[in-house]
C-alpha positions, -999 to +999 in steps of 0.1 A: -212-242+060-207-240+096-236-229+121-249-197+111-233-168+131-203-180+138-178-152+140-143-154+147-118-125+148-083-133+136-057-105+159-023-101+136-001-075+122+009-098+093-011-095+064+002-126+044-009-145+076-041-133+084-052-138+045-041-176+046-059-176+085-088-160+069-091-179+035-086-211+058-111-205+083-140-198+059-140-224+041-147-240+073-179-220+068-173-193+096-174-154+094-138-138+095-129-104+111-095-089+114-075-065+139-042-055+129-036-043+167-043-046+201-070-017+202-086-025+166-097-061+186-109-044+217-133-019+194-146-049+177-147-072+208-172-041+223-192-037+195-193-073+179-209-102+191-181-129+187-174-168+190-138-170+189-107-149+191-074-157+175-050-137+191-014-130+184+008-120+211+028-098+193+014-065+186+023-030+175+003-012+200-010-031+229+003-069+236-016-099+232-010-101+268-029-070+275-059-075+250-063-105+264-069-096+302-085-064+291-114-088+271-111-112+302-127-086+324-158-081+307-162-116+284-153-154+286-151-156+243-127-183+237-090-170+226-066-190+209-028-172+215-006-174+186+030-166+190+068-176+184+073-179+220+072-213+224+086-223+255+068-239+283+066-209+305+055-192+272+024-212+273+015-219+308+019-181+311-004-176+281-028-200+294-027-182+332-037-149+317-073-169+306-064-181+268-080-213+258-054-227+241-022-216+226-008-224+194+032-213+188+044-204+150+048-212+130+019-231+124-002-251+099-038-234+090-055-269+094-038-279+128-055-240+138-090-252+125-087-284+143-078-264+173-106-238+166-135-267+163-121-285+196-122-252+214-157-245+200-173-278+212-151-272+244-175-244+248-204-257+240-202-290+262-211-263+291-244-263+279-268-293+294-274-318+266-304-332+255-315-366+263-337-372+228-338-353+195-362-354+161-355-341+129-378-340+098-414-340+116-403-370+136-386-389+102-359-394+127-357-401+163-325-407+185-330-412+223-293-405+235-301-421+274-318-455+256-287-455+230-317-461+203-324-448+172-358-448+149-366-443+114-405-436+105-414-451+136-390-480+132-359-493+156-323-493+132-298-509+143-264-493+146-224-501+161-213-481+190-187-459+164-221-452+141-241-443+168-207-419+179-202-401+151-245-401+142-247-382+178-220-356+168-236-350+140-270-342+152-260-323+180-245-296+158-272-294+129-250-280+096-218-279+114-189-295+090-168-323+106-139-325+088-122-363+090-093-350+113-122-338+137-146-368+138-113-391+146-100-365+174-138-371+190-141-405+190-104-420+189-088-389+206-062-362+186-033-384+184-049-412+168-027-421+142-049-449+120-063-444+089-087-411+083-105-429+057-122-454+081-144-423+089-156-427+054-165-462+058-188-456+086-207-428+072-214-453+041-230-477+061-249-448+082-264-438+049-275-470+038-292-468+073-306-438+073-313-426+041-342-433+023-329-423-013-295-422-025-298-400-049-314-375-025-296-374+007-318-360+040-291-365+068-257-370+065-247-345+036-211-344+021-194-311+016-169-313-008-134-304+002-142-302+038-163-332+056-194-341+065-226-323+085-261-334+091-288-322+072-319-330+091-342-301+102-347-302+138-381-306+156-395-275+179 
């Protein structure tokens, strides 16, 4: 599951699309709302506290356009545009009217995921980050600034890419990282290598990390989708 209250409203007059965005998008782990028009999103963007907007820029009432200054004016939620305009002045002017990114159809449902996380964390890096973190009463310890990490008290040694991908991990407590988004992190998006390296490293971070095999604390699997840490955070 993703991080609890995530909420994401998916704008579209096309039913077929907004069930495949929808059945998509949660098993990502995040809450899905719908708008079949322009003014159906503005009601739920007043009374609805949201994370993300997909938005398509075709719409029976209102155009995406519209909604999207409209929301502009009172809130900076991310919007993704989705549209079959395509062109380059398409998308800058999408872009110019305060989208996040833009996405033209037709489309695949996990290139929009991808683009949904990256705008998510885009978001988030606004917020100051912590130098040092604990999880588990202090079980484990990772000082960001030193580049150290510590397991009941005692120094583990990891490579730069486990200490990478170890960092993601426990800076989003229960957030699932799908392959495609741990490589587009740490070897940028059009990395073009092997996904399954990722699972190579988080093999040898277990056999760091984890005291029992058979009874993971840290870096969980979830099946079908990725991986997300499991550690409890310290107050």
């Amino acid at each position: 599951m993703a991080e609890a209250g995530r909420r994401i409203l998916v704008v579209d007059d096309e039913p077929a699309l907004v069930d495949v965005v929808r059945a998509y998008l949660e098993r990502e782990g995040f809450a899905i709302l719908t708008a079949a028009s322009g003014s159906q999103a503005l009601e739920t963007v007043q009374s609805t506290q949201l994370d993300l907007i997909v938005l398509d820029r075709m719409l029976p009432d209102l155009t995406g356009d519209q909604v999207c200054l409209r929301i502009r004016q009172e809130s900076d939620v991310p919007i993704i545009m989705l549209t079959a305009r395509s062109g380059a002045d398409d998308i800058v002017e999408g872009l110019a009217l305060g989208a996040d990114d833009y996405l033209p159809k037709p489309f695949s449902p996990r290139v929009l995921a991808a683009r949904v996380w990256a705008v998510l964390r885009r978001a988030q890096s606004t917020q100051p980050l912590v130098d040092h973190l604990s999880f588990n009463r202090g079980t484990l310890a990772v000082d960001f600034r030193r580049q150290e990490v510590r397991l009941d008290g005692e120094p583990v040694t990891l490579t730069r890419t486990e200490l990478d991908i170890l960092g993601l991990l426990v800076r989003h407590p229960g957030q699932v990282w799908t392959r495609d988004d741990l490589i587009c992190r740490l070897r940028g998006c059009d990395y073009t290598g092997d996904d399954r390296t990722i699972d190579t490293h988080i093999k040898k971070l277990r056999a760091k990390l984890e005291r029992d095999a058979r009874h993971l604390e840290f870096i969980l699997t979830v099946w079908g989708s990725g991986y997300k840490f499991g550690g409890v955070p310290d107050v």
